[in-house]
C-alpha positions as CSV (number, residue, x, y, z in Angstrom):
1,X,-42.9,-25.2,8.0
2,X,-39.2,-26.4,6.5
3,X,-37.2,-27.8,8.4
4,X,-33.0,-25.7,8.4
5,X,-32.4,-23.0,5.7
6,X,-31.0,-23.5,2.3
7,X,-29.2,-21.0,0.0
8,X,-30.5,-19.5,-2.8
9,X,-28.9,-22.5,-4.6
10,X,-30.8,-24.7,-2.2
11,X,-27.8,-27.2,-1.9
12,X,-25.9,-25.9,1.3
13,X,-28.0,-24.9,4.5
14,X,-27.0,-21.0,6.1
15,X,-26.0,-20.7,9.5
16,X,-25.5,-17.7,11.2
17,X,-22.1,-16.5,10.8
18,X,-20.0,-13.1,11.0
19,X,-22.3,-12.1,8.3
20,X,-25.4,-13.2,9.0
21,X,-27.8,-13.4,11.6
22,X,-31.2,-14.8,12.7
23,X,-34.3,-13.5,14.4
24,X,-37.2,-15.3,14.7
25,X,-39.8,-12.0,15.1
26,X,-39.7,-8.2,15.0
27,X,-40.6,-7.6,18.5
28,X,-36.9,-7.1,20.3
29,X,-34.6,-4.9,19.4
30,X,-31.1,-6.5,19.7
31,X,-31.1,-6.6,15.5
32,X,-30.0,-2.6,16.1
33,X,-27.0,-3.7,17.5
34,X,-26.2,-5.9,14.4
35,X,-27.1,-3.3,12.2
36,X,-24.7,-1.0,14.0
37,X,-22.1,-3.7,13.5
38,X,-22.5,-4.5,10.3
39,X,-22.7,-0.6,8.9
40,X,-19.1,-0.1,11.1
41,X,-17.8,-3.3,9.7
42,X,-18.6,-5.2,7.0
43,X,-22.0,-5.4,4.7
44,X,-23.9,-8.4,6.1
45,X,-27.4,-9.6,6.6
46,X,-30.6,-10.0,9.2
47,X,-33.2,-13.0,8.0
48,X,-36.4,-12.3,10.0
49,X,-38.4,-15.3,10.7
50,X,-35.7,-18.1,11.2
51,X,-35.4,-19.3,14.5
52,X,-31.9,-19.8,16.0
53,X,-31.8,-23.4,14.8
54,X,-32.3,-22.2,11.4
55,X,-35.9,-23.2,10.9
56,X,-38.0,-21.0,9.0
57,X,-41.0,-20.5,10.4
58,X,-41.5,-16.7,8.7
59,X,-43.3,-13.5,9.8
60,X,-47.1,-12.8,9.9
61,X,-48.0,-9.6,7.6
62,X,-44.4,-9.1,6.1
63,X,-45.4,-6.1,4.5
64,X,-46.7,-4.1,7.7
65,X,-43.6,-5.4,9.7
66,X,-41.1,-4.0,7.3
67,X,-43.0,-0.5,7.7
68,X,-42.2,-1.3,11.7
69,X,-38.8,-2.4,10.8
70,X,-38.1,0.9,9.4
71,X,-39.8,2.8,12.2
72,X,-37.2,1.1,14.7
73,X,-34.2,1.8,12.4
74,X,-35.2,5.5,11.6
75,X,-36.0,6.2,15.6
76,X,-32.9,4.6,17.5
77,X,-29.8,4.4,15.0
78,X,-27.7,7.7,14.3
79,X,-26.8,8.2,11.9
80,X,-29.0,5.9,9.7
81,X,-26.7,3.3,7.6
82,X,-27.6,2.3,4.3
83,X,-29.9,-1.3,4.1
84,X,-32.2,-2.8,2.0
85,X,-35.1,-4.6,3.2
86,X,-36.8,-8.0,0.7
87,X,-39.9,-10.1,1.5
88,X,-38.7,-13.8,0.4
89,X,-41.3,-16.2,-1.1
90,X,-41.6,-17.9,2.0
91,X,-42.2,-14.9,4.2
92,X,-39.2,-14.6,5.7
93,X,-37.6,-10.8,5.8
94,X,-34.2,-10.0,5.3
95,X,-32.3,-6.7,5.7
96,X,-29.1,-6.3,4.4
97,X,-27.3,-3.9,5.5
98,X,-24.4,-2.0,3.7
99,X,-21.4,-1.0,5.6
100,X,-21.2,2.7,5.2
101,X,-18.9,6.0,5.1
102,X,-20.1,7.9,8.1
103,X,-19.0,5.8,11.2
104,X,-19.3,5.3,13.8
105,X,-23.0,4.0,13.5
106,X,-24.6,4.2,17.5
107,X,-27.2,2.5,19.3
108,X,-28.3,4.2,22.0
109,X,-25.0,6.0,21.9
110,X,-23.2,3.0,21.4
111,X,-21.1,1.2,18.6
112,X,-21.1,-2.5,17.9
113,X,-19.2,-5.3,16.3
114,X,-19.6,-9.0,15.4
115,X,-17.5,-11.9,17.2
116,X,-18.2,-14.8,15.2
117,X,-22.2,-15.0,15.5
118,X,-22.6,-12.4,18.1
119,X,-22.6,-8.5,18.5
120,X,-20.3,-7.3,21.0
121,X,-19.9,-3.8,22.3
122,X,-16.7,-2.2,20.7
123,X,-14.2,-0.5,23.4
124,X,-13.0,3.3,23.7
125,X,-10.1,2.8,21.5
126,X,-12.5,0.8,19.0
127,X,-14.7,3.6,19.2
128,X,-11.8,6.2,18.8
129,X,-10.6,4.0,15.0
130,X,-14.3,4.0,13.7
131,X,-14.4,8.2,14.5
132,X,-11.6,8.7,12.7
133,X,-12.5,6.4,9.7
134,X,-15.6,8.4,9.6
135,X,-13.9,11.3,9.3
136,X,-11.5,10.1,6.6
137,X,-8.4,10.2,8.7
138,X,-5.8,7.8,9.8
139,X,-4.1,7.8,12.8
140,X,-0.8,9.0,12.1
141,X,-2.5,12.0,11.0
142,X,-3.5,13.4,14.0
143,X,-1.7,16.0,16.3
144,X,1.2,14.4,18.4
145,X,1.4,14.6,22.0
146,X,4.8,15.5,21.7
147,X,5.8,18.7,20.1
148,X,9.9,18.9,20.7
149,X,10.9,16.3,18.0
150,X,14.3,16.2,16.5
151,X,15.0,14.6,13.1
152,X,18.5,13.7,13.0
153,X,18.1,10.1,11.9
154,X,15.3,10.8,9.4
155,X,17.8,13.1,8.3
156,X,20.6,11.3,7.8
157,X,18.7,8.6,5.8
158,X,16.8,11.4,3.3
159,X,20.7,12.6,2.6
160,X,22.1,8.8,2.2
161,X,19.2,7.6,-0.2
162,X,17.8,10.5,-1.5
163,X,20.5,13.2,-2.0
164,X,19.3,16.4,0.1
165,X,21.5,18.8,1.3
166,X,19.8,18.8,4.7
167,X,16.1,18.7,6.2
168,X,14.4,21.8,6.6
169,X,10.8,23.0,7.2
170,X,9.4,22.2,3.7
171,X,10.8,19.0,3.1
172,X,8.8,17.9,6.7
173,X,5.4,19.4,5.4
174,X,6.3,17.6,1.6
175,X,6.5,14.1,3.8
176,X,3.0,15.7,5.7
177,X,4.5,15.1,9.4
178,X,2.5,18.2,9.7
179,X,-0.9,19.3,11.0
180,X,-3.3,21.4,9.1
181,X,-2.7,23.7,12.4
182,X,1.4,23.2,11.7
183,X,1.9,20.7,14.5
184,X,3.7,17.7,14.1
185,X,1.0,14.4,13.7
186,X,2.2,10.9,15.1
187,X,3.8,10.3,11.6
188,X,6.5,12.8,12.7
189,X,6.4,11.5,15.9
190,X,7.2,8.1,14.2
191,X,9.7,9.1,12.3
192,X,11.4,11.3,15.3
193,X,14.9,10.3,17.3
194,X,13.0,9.9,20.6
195,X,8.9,8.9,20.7
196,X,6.8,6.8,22.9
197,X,6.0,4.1,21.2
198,X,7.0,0.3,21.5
199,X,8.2,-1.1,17.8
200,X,10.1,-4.3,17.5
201,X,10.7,-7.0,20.0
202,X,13.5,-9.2,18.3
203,X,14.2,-12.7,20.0
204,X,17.1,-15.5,19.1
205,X,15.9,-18.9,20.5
206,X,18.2,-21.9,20.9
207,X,16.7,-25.2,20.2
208,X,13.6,-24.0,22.2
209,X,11.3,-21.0,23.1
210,X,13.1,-21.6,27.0
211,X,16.4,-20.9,25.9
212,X,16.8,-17.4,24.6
213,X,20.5,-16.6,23.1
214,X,19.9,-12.9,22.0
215,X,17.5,-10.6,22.4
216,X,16.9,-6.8,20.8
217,X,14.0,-4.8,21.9
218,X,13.7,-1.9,19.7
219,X,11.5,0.9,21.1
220,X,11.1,4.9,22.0
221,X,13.2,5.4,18.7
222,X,12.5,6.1,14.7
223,X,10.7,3.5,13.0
224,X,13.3,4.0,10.7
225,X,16.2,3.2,13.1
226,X,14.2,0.5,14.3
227,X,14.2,-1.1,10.4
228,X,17.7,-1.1,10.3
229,X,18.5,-2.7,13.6
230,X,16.1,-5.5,12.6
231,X,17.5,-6.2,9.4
232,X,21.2,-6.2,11.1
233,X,20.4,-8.7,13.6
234,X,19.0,-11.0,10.6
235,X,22.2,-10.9,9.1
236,X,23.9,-11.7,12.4
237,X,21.9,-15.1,12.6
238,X,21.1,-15.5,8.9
239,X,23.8,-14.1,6.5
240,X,27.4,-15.7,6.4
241,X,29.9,-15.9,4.1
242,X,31.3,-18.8,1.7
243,X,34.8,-18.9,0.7
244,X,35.4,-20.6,-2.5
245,X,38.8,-20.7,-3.9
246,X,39.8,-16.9,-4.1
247,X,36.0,-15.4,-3.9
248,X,33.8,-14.8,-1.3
249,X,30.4,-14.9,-1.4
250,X,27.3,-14.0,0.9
251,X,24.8,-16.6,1.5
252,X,21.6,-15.8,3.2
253,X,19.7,-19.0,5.0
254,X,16.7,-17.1,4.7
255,X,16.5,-14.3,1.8
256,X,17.4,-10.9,2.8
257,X,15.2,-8.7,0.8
258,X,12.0,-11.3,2.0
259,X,12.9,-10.4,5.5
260,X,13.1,-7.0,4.7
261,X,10.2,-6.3,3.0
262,X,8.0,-8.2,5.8
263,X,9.6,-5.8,8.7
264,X,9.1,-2.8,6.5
265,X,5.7,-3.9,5.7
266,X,5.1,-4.7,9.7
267,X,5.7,-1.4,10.6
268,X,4.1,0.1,7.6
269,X,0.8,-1.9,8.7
270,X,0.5,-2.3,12.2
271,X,-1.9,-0.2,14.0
272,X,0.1,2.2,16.5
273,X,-2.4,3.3,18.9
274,X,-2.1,0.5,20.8
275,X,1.0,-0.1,23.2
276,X,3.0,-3.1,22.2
277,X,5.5,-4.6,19.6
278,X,5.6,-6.4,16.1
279,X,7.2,-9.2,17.7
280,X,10.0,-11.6,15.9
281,X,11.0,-14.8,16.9
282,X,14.5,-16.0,15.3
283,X,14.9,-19.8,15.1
284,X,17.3,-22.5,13.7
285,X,14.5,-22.9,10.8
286,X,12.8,-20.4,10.8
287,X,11.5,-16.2,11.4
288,X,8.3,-15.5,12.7
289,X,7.1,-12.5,12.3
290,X,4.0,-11.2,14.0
291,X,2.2,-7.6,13.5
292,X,-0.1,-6.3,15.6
293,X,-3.5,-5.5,13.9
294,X,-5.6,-7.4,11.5
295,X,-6.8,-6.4,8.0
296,X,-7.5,-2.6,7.3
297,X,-11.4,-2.2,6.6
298,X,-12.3,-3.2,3.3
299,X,-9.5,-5.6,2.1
300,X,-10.5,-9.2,2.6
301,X,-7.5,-12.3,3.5
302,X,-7.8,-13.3,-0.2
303,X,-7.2,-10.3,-1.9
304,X,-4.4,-9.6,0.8
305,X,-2.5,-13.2,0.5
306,X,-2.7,-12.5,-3.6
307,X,-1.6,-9.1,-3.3
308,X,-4.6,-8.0,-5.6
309,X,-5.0,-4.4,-4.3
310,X,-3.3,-2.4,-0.7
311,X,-5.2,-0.4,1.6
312,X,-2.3,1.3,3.6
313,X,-3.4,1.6,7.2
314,X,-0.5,4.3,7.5
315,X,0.1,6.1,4.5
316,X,2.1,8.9,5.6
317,X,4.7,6.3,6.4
318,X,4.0,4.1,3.5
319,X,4.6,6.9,1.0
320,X,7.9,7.3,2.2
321,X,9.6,3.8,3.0
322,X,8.1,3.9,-0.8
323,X,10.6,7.2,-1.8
324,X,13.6,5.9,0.2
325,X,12.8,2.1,-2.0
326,X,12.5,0.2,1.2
327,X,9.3,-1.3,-0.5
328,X,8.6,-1.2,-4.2
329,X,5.0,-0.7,-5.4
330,X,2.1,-1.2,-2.9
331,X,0.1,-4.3,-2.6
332,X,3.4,-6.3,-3.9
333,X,5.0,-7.0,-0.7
334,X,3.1,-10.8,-0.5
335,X,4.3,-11.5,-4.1
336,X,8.2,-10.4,-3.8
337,X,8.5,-12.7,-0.6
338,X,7.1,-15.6,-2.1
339,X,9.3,-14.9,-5.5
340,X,12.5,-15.1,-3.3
341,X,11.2,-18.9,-2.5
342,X,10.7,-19.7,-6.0
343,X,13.3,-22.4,-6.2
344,X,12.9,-23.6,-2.4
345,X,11.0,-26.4,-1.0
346,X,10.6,-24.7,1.9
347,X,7.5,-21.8,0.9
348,X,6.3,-19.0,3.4
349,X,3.2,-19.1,5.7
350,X,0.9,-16.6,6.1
351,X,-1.8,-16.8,9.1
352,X,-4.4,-13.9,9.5
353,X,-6.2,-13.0,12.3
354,X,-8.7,-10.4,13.5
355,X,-5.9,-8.9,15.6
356,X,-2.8,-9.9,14.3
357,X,-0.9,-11.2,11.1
358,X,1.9,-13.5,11.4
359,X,4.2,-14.1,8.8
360,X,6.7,-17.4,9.1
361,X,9.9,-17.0,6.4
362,X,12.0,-20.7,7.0
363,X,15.2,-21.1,5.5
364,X,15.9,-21.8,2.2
365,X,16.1,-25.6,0.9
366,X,17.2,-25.0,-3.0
367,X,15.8,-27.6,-5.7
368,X,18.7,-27.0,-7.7
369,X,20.7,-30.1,-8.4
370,X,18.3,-32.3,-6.8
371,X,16.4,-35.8,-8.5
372,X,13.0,-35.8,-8.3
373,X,13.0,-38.6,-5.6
374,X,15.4,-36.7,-3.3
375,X,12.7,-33.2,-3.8
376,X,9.9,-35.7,-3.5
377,X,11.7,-37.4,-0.2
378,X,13.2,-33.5,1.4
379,X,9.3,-32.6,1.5
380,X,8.7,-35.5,3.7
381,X,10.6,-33.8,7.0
382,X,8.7,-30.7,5.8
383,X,7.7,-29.4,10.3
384,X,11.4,-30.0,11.1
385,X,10.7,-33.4,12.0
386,X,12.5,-36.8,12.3
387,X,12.1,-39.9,10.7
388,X,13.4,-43.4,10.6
389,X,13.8,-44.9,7.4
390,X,10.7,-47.0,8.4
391,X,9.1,-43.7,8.4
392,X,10.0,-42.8,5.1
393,X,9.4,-46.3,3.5
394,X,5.4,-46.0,4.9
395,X,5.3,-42.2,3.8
396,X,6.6,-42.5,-0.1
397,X,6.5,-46.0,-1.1
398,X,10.1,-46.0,-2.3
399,X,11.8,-49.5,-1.7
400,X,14.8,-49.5,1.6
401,X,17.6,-49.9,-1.2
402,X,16.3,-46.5,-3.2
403,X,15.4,-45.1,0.2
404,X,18.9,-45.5,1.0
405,X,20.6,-44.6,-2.1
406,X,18.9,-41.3,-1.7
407,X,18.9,-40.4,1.7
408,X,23.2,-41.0,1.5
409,X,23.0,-39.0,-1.5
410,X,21.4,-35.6,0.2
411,X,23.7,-36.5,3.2
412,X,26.7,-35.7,0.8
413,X,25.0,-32.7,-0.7
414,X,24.7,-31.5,3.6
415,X,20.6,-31.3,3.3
416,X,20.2,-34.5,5.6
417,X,22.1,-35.3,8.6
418,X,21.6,-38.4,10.5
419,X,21.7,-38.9,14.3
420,X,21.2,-42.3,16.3
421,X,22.8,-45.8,15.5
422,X,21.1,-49.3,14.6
423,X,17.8,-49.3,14.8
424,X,17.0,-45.6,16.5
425,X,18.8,-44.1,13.2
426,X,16.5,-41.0,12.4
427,X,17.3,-38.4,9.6
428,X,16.8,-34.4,9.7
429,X,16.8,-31.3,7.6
430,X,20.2,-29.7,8.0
């Protein structure tokens, strides 16, 4: 017997993960419910005889217990997902099972997911996604609870950006706001002057989350209208303009079209069965941005954060913020945000969850006219922080006459401000 499990590589010992899991023998059951929530999921595997420790201690007559193995698949999961089943060298069995097009995949009538290393039930609405992924249909496609929608909005916008004469019957069934049955779907009900859903909570804190200076909560109206009132109260706090001799010009703290894209792409993205906002907290440094739903099924954080391919969770929407150029080509929304900090110290952060992504856009620090000690010494207060020139001696190195030289220097270019006298002196971003 071998004591812990090593990869294939045999350098890095396996533990059981969203992907894989252990059983030590054949006899219970339980694996069913991994299967089911690996074939509703994600691909992943079951290594029969390792103990929960990870110690392999493998299964008597591997050959006879796959035939069983298959006999428990075939008799209690409907419809059967696709798997493989391997006998390893050291008699261990694993089953890797493929996640597969006919969901949802039931155990004893019900679905399951993974939570880390375990297998969880899924809930109704769970359920209700995984039918309609089986079935090859998104949510926005199906038949609205509402019937009486008016378009005025919707229409206004197709007229301002795409030069109709008016909205009529066709042009609604070109956008597919219609059912096969010629009822409006929840895309229409979307895009419609009065709906029921909640879209955009907008919030303007002061110096903390306790002191709120302006709030906008955008609901029960078209996603469309709910774009535009979101991008006007980010030029409210963000935009101002610069008066320099005869000409004006607009600055933006944090870039417009970075702001834009991520609200269009929150809306474009977020799942809309359940009831509650994409929710966007305004502060002196930054935007937070945060969209409820994770991933679509089948695109993976990496290929998401490098923009390498886009699987539109709603793309009856997304095919027309794409016509009225509120987004340019799909899967390149990631990319254009982080363009619009190419000459900022201050970059975008990205956090993924399994039920939520939140996007944080600070405000722009240019490199332009800077040294390289004054870039090198700006990325220091990088978390909005403080620091005493003490601080900045221990963090960089720098001697206290070059510290000083520099730190007066981006105090005349108004990036660092100072607050404090004597000895509790502390310098901050601007």
């Amino acid at each position: 017997m071998m004591e812990g499990l090593y990869g294939r590589s045999g350098d890095w010992a396996m533990r059981e993960d969203k992907c894989l899991e252990f059983k030590e023998n054949i006899q219970s059951n339980t694996f069913l419910k991994t299967m089911s929530a690996f074939a509703n999921y994600g691909t992943g595997e079951i290594i029969f005889g390792i103990d929960d420790d990870g110690i392999i201690k493998g299964i008597d007559n591997p050959g006879d217990a796959c035939l069983r193995l298959e006999n428990k698949i075939n008799d209690n999961l409907k419809p059967i997902p696709r798997y493989e089943l391997d006998i390893g060298n050291d008699s261990t069995i694993t089953l890797k099972v493929f996640e597969s097009d006919f969901k949802p995949y039931l155990y004893k009538g019900k679905a399951y997911k993974r939570y880390d290393s375990s297998t969880i039930e899924v809930d109704r609405l769970e359920l209700n996604r995984l039918i309609l992924e089986g079935n090859n249909q998104s949510y926005e496609e199906i038949t609205s609870k509402k019937q009486n929608l008016t378009f005025t909005y919707l229409e206004k916008v197709l007229i301002d950006n795409l030069s109709i004469k008016g909205l009529n019957e066709d042009i609604l069934r070109t956008l597919d706001l219609y059912t096969s049955e010629s009822q409006y779907n929840n895309a229409a009900a979307l895009l419609a002057d009065k709906n029921d859903y909640k879209g955009v909570d907008i919030v303007r804190f002061g110096k903390d989350i306790d002191e709120i200076m302006d709030r906008n909560t955008l609901e029960n109206i078209s996603i469309l209208k709910m774009l535009k009132e979101s991008v006007d109260m980010y030029k409210k706090y963000y935009q101002y303009e610069k008066i320099e001799g005869t000409t004006r010009t607009m600055v933006s703290r944090v870039p417009e079209n970075a702001f834009r894209e991520a609200i269009a792409n929150a809306l474009i993205h977020r799942v809309w069965d359940i009831n509650t906002f994409i929710k966007v907290s305004m502060f002196e440094d930054r935007i937070e941005i945060v969209s409820p739903g994770g991933l679509p099924s089948g695109l993976g954080k990496d290929e998401y954060l490098n923009g390498q391919i886009s699987l539109l969770r709603n793309p009856i929407i997304g095919n027309l913020f794409f016509r009225l150029r509120y987004i340019e080509k799909f899967g390149t929304g990631i990319k254009r945000i982080n363009k619009s900090y190419m000459d900022s110290i201050t970059k975008p952060k990205y956090k993924v969850y399994d039920n939520s992504i939140c996007i944080e856009l600070p405000t722009l620090l240019t490199t332009q006219n800077l040294t390289e000690d004054e870039k090198f010494l700006v990325s220091l207060f990088q978390g909005n922080i403080k620091l005493s020139r003490t601080d900045l001696e221990s963090k960089c190195g720098l001697g206290k006459a070059k510290i000083i030289r520099t730190i007066n220097s981006l105090i005349e270019k108004n990036i660092v401000a100072r607050s404090g006298k004597g000895r509790s002196t502390k310098y901050y971003i601007l």
